[in-house]
C-alpha positions as CSV (number, residue, x, y, z in Angstrom):
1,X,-73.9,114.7,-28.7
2,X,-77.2,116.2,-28.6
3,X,-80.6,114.7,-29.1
4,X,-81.7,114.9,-32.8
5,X,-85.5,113.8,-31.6
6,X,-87.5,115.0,-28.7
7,X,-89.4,112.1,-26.8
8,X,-92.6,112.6,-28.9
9,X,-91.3,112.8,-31.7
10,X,-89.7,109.4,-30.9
11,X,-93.1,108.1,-30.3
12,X,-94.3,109.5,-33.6
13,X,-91.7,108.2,-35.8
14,X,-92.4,104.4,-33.7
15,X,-96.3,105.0,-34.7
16,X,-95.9,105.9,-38.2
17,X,-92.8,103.3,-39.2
18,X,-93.7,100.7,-36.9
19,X,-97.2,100.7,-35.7
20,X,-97.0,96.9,-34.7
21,X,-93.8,97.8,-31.9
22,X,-96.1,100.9,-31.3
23,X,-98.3,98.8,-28.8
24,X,-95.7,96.6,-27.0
25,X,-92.7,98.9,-26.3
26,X,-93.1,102.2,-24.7
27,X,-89.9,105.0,-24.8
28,X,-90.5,106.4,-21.4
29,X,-87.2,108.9,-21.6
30,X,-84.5,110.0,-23.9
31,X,-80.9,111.9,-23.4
32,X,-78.6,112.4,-25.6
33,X,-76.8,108.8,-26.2
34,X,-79.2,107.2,-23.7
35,X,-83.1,105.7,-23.9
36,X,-85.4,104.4,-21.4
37,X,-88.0,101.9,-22.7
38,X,-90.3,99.6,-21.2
39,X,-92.5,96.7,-21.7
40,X,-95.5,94.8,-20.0
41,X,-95.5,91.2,-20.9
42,X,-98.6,89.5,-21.4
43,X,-99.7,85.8,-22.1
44,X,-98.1,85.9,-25.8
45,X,-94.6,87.3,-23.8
46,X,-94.5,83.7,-21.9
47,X,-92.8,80.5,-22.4
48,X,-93.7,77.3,-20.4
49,X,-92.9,77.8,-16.7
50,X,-95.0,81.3,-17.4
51,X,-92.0,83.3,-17.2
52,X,-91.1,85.9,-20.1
53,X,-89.2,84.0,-23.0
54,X,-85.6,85.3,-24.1
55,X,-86.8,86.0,-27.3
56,X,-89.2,88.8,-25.7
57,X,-86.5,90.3,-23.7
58,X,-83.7,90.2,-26.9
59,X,-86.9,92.0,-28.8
60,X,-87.2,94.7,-26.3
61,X,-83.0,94.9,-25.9
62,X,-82.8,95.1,-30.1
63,X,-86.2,97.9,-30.5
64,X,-84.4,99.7,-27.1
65,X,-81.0,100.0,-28.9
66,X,-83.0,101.3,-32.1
67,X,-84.9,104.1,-30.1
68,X,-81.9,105.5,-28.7
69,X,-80.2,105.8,-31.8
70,X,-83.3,107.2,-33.3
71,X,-83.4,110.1,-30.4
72,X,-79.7,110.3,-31.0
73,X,-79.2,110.8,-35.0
74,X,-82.8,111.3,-36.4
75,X,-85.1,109.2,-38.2
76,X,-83.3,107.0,-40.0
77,X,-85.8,103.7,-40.4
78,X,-82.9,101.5,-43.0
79,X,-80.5,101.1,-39.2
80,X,-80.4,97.7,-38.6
81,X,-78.7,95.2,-35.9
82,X,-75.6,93.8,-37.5
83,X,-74.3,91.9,-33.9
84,X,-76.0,90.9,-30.6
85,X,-74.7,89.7,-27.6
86,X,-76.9,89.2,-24.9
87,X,-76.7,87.4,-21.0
88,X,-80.1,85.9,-19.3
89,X,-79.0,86.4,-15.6
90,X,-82.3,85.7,-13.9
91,X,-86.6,85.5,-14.4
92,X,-88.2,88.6,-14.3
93,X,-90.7,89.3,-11.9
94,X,-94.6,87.8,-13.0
95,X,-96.8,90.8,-13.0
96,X,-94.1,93.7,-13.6
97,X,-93.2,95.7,-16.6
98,X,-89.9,95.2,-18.3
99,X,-87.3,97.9,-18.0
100,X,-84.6,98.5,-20.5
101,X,-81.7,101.3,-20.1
102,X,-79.9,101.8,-23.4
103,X,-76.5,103.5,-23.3
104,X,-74.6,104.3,-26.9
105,X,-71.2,104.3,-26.0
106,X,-70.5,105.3,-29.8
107,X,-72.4,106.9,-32.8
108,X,-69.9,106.7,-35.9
109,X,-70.9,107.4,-39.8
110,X,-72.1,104.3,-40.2
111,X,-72.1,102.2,-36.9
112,X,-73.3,102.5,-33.2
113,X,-72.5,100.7,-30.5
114,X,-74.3,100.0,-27.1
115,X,-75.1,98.9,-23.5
116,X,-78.4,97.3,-22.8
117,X,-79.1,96.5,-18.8
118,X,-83.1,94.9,-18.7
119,X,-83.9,95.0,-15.1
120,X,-87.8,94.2,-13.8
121,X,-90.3,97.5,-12.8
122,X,-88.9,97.9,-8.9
123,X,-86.0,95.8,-8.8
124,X,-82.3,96.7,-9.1
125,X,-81.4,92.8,-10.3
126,X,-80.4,92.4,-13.9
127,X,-82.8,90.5,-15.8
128,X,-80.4,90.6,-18.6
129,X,-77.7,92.8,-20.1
130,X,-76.9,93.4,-24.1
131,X,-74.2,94.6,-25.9
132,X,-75.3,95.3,-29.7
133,X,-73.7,97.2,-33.3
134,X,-76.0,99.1,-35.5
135,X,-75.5,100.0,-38.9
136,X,-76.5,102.8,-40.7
137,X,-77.1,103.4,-44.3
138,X,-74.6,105.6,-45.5
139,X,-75.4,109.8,-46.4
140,X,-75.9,110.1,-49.8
């Protein structure tokens, strides 16, 4: 399956639909059933213990998951998360950017499946891996 969306035009469909993701997660690649996106926490990112909360790390699993499919069937803004399984394995590393690689292991008509391994900027250790269903609004 073929890329519906080049990599800007990924980033344009983020700015215009959802210009408050548009600063926090960056899509730094796209193949077809596969995305690249990062993140560079900052202070609001951190729990006590200043280490990156899960809910950060779920939000860039969940908008990762969302770009890929984007890149993969077109703009489609309605697709939502309908189930979410994610791991914590360990802390990320303070100071590095967050790196997320998405892999659809199936696009139907209406869901999408996939793989979500969040691993920190220069390190091969899982942060935290992520298996999630999308749902799409049906063709009219």
């Amino acid at each position: 399956m073929d890329t519906k969306l080049t990599l800007e035009e990924v980033r344009k469909f983020i700015a215009i639909e959802f210009p408050q993701m548009a600063d926090v997660y960056r899509v730094d690649a796209i193949a077809p059933m596969w995305a690249q996106v990062s993140m560079m926490p900052d202070e609001r990112h951190l729990r006590p213990g200043a280490t990156v909360s899960g809910p950060t790390i779920f939000g860039l699993v969940d908008c990762g998951m969302y770009f890929a499919l984007m890149a993969t069937i077109g703009p489609e803004a309605l697709a939502v998360t309908t189930n979410a399984s994610i791991d914590f394995m360990r802390k990320p590393l303070a100071g590095k950017a967050l790196i997320a690689e998405v892999n659809l292991l199936k696009v139907g008509r209406v869901l999408a499946v996939g793989d979500v391994a969040v691993r920190s900027e220069g390190s091969d250790a899982l942060i935290a891996r992520a298996t999630l269903t999308y749902s799409m609004p049906p063709k009219k």
